[in-house]
C-alpha positions as CSV (number, residue, x, y, z in Angstrom):
1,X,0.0,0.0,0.0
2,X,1.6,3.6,-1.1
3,X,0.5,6.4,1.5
4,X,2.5,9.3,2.3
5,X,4.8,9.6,5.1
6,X,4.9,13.1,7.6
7,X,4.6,16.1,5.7
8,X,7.7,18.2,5.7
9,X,7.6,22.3,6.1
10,X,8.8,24.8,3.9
11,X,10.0,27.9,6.0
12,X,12.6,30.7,5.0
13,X,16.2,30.1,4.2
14,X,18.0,28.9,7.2
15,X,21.3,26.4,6.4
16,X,24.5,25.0,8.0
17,X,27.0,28.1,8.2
18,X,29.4,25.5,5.9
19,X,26.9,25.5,3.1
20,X,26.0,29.5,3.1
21,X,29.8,30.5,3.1
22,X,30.9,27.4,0.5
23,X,28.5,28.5,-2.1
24,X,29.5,31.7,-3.1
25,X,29.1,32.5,-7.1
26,X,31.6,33.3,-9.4
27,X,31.6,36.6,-10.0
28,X,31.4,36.5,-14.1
29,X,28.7,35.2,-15.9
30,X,28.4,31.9,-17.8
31,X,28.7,32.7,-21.5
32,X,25.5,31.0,-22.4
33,X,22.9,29.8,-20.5
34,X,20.9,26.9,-23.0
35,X,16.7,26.3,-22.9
36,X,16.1,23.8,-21.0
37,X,15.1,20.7,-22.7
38,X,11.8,20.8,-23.9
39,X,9.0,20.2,-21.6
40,X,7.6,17.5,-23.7
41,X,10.6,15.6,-22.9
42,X,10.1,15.3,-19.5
43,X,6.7,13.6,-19.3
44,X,6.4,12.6,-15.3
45,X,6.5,16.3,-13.9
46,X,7.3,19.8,-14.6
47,X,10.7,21.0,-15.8
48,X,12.3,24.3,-13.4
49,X,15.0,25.9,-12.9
50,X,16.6,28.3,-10.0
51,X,19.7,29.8,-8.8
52,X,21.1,27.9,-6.0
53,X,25.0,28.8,-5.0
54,X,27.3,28.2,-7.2
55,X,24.6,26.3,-9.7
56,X,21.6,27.2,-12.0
57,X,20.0,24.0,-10.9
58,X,17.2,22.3,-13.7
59,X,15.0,20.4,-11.9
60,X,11.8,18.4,-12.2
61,X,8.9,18.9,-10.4
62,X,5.4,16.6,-9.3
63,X,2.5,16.6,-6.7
64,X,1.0,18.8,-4.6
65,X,3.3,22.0,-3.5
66,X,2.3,21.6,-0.2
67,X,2.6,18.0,0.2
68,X,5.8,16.8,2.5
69,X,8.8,16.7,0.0
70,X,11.3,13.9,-1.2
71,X,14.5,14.9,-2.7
72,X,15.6,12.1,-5.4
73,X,19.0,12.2,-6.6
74,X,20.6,10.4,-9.7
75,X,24.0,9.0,-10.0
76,X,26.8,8.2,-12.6
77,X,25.9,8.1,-15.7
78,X,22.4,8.6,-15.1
79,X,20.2,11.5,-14.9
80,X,16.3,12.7,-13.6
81,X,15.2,10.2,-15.8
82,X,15.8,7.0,-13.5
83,X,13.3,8.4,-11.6
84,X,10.5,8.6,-14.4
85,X,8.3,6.0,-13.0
86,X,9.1,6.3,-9.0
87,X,8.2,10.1,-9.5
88,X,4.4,9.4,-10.6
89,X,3.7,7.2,-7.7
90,X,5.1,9.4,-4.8
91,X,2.8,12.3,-6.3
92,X,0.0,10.3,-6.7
93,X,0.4,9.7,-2.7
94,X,0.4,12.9,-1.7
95,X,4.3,14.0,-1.8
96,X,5.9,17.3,-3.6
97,X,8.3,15.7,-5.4
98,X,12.1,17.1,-6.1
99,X,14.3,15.4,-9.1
100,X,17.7,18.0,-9.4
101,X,19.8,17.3,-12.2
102,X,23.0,16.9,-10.6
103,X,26.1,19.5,-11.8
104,X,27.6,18.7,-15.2
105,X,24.1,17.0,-16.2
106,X,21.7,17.9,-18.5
107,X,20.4,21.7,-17.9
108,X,22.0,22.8,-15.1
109,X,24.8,24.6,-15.5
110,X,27.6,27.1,-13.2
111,X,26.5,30.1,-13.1
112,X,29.9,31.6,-13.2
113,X,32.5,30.9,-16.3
114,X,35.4,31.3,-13.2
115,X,34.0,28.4,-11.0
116,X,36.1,25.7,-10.6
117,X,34.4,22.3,-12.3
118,X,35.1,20.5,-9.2
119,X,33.2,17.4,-8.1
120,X,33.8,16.6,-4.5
121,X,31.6,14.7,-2.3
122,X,30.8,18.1,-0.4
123,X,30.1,20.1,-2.7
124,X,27.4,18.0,-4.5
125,X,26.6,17.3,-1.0
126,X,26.1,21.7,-0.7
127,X,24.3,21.9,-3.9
128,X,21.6,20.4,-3.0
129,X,21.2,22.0,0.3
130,X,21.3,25.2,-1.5
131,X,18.8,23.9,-4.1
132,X,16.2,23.4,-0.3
133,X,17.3,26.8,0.8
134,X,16.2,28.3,-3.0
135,X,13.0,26.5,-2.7
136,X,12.2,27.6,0.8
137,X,12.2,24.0,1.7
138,X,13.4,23.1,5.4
139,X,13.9,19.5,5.1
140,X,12.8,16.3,3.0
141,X,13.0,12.8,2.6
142,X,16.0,12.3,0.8
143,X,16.6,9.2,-1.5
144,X,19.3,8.5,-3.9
145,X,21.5,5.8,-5.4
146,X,25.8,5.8,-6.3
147,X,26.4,9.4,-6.3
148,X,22.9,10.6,-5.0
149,X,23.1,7.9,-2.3
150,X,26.6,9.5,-0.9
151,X,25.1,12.8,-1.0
152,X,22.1,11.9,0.6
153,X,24.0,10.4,3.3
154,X,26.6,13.3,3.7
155,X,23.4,15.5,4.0
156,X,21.8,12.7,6.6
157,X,25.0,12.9,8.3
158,X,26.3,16.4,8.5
159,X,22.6,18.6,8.6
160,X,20.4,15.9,9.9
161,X,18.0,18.6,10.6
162,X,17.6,19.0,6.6
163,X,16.8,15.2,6.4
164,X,13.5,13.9,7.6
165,X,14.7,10.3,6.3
166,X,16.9,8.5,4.5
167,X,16.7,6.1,1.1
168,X,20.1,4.5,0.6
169,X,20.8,2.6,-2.1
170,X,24.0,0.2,-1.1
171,X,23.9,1.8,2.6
172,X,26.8,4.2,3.7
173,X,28.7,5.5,0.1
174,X,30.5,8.4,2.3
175,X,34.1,8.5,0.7
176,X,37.2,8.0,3.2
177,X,39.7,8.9,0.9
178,X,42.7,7.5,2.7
179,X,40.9,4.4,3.1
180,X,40.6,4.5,-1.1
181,X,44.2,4.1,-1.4
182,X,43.7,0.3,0.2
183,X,42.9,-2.4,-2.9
184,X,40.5,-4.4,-2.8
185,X,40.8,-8.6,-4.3
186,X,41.1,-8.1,-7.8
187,X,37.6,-9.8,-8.4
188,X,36.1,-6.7,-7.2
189,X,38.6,-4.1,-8.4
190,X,37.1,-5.4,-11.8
191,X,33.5,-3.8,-11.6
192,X,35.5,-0.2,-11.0
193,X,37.8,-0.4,-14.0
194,X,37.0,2.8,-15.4
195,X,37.9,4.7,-12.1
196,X,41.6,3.8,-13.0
197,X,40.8,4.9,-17.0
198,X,39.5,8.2,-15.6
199,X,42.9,8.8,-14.0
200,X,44.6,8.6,-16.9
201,X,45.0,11.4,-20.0
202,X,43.8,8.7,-22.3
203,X,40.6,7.9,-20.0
204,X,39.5,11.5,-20.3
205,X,40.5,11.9,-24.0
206,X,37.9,8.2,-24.5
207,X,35.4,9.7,-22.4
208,X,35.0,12.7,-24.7
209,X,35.0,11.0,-27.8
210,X,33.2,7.9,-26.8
211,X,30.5,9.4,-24.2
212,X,27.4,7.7,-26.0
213,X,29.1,4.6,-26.2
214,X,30.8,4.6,-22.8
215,X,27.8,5.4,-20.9
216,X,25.7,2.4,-22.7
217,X,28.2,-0.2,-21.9
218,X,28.2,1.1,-18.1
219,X,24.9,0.4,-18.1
220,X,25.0,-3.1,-19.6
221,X,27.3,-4.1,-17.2
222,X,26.4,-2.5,-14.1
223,X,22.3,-3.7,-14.9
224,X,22.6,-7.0,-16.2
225,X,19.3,-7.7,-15.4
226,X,17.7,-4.9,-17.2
227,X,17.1,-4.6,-20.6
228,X,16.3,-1.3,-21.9
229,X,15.8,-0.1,-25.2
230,X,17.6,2.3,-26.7
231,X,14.9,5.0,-26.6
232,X,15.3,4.7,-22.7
233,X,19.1,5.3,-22.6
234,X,19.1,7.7,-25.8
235,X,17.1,10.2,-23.3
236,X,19.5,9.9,-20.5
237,X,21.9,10.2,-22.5
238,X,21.4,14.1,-23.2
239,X,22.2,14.9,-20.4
240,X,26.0,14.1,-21.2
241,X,26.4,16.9,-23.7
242,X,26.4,19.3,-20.8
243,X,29.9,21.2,-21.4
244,X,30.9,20.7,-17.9
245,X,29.8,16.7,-17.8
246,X,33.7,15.3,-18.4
247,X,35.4,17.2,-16.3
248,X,32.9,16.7,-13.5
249,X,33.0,13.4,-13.8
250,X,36.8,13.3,-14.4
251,X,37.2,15.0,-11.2
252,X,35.1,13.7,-9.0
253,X,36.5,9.9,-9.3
254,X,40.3,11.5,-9.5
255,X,39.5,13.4,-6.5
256,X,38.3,9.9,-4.6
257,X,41.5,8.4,-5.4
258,X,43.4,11.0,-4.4
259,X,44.8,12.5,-7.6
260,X,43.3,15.4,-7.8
261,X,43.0,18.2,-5.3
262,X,39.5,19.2,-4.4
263,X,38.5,22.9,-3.2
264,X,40.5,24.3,0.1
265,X,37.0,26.0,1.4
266,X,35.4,22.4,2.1
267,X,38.7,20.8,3.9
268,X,36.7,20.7,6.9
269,X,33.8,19.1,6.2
270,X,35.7,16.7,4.2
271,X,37.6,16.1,7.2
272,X,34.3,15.1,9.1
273,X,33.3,12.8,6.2
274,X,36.7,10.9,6.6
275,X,35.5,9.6,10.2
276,X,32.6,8.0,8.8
277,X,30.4,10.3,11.1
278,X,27.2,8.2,11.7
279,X,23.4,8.8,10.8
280,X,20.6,8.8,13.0
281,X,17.6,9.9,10.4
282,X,15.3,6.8,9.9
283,X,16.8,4.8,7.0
284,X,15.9,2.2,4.5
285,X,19.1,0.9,2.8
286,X,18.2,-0.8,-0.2
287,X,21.2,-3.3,-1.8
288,X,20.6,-4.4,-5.4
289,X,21.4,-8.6,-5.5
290,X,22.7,-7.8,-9.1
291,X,24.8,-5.0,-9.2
292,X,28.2,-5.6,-9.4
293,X,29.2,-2.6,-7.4
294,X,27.8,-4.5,-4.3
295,X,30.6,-6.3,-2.9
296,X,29.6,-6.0,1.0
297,X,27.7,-8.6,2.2
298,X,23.9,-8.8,1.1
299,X,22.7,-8.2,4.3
300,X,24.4,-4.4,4.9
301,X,26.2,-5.8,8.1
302,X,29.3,-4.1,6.4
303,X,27.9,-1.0,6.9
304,X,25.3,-1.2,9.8
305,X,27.2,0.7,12.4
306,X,26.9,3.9,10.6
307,X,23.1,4.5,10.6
308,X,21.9,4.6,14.9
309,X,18.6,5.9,14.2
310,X,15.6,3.6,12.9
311,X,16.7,1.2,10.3
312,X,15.6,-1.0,7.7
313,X,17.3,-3.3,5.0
314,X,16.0,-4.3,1.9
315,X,17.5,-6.6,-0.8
316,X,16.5,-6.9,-4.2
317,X,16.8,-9.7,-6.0
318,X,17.5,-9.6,-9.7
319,X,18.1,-5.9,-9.6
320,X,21.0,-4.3,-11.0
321,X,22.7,-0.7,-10.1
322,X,19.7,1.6,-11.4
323,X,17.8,0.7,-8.7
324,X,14.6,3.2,-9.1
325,X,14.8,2.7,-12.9
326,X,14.9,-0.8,-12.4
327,X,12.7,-1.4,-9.5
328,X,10.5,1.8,-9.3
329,X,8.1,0.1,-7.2
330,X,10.0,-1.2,-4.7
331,X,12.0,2.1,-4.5
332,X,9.2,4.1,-4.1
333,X,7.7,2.3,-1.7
334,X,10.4,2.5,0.4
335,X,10.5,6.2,-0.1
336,X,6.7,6.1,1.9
337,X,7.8,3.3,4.5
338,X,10.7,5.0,5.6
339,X,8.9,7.9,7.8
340,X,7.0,5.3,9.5
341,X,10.4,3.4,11.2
């Protein structure tokens, strides 16, 4: 049964201190600001826009504006799209429903030519707590997998009070970048094989010649489970003309291994995030049986420590990395059972 959860409130600006002073514009104009993509092509909500630090943040949009709100957020190389079908049935219970485009994807864009492209867990993390403090929005339900899990979790973990829960897919994703430099038995290693292309000149020389054809094999492999047609990924896969895509993504798996440097203003918080602070906002961790990526064991005891508040764990058989494109029922309904822990 889908109902919704505890509404959430929507109250003036009010942010961690680290996120307001972080966030700061450039102070030069992008060049060009593109249309977003035409409305037509985003068929499960309502395609918007804002200012929100250093970002002009596209977003989508559903259900009713007073309704409590769930944040969704996307990974690598994905976009709002995985959340096409999860999106209708979390409106259709009664939630205001938040799909950002992540930076370097699809619409949104830096606001300032001067901005440094970077792609550290914080920042994405600040982004979207900007993008909340834009809408007026004092906290949500926040649900995410690979990259939108770890920022969902550094959110959980760092501003709880922005979080009114938690939708993890593979549990805790916060980066410990010293504990990165450890290999893991080669068996595993394989799944993260472009990592190591990334750090390479070559890797981000492939990457821009071969995005279309990169991205779809990522998907083959990562969802083996899932076949999609090419109409599916050929939509997504706009999003990875956005100027700024490659070296976002360059940097933010160069800057998890430790070869590149990320932005001095966030060397606190990052410092936080190496301890593996723990989260106490109710969570549902949801592990995919068929992703590759998942190399803990299947029942999240690897990373059960880290969550102290309410808790649930949920594995999905047959399910591969795009968990809410995949399995948009069983993500979805997560999203509505996890106020109730």
């Amino acid at each position: 049964m889908i109902t919704a959860g505890a509404a959430a409130v929507a109250v003036p600006l009010g942010t961690a201190a680290e996120a307001t002073a972080a966030t700061s514009p450039g102070d030069r104009p992008a060049a060009a600001r593109p249309e977003l993509l035409p409305s037509a092509d985003i068929a499960f909500g309502t395609l918007k826009r804002l200012d929100a630090g250093e970002l002009e943040i596209a977003y989508v949009e559903a259900g009713p504006p007073n309704g409590p709100v769930a944040v969704l957020l996307h990974g690598f190389p994905y976009d709002v799209r995985s959340f096409s079908a999860v999106t209708p049935l979390l409106a259709d219970a009664g939630y205001r429903v938040i799909v950002p485009y992540l930076r370097g994807h699809g619409p949104t864009r830096f606001r300032s030519d001067r901005t440094f492209r970077n792609a550290q867990q914080a920042v994405i993390a600040l982004d979207i707590v900007a993008l909340l403090d834009a809408l007026r929005i004092r906290r949500a339900v926040l649900a995410g997998f690979d990259w939108g899990s770890r920022t969902a979790d550094i959110i959980a973990a760092l501003w709880p009070e922005r979080c009114t829960a938690l939708v993890s897919v593979s549990g805790y994703l916060v980066t410990n970048r010293a504990a990165n430099a450890s290999p893991l038995p080669p068996a595993a290693e394989l799944a993260w094989w472009y990592q190591y292309y990334f750090a390479t000149e070559r890797g981000e020389l492939g990457l821009t010649e071969y995005t279309h054809d990169f991205a779809k094999l990522i998907w083959t492999n990562v969802s083996p489970t899932w076949h999609f047609d090419d109409a599916t990924f050929e939509r997504t896969a706009a999003s990875f003309t956005n100027p700024d895509w490659v070296p976002v993504v360059i940097h933010n798996y160069r800057w998890r291994l430790g070869l590149a440097a990320g932005d001095p203003r966030y060397d606190r918080l990052e410092k936080r995030l190496a301890d593996r602070p723990k989260i106490a906002r109710p969570t549902i961790a949801l592990d995919a049986a068929a992703d590759p990526f998942t190399t803990a064991p299947g029942d999240g005891s690897a990373y059960r420590d880290r969550f102290t508040g309410p808790y649930a764990h949920r594995r999905l058989a047959g399910i591969g990395h795009n968990v809410p494109q995949e399995a948009p029922a069983a993500f979805a309904q997560a999203v509505l059972d996890v106020t109730a822990l």
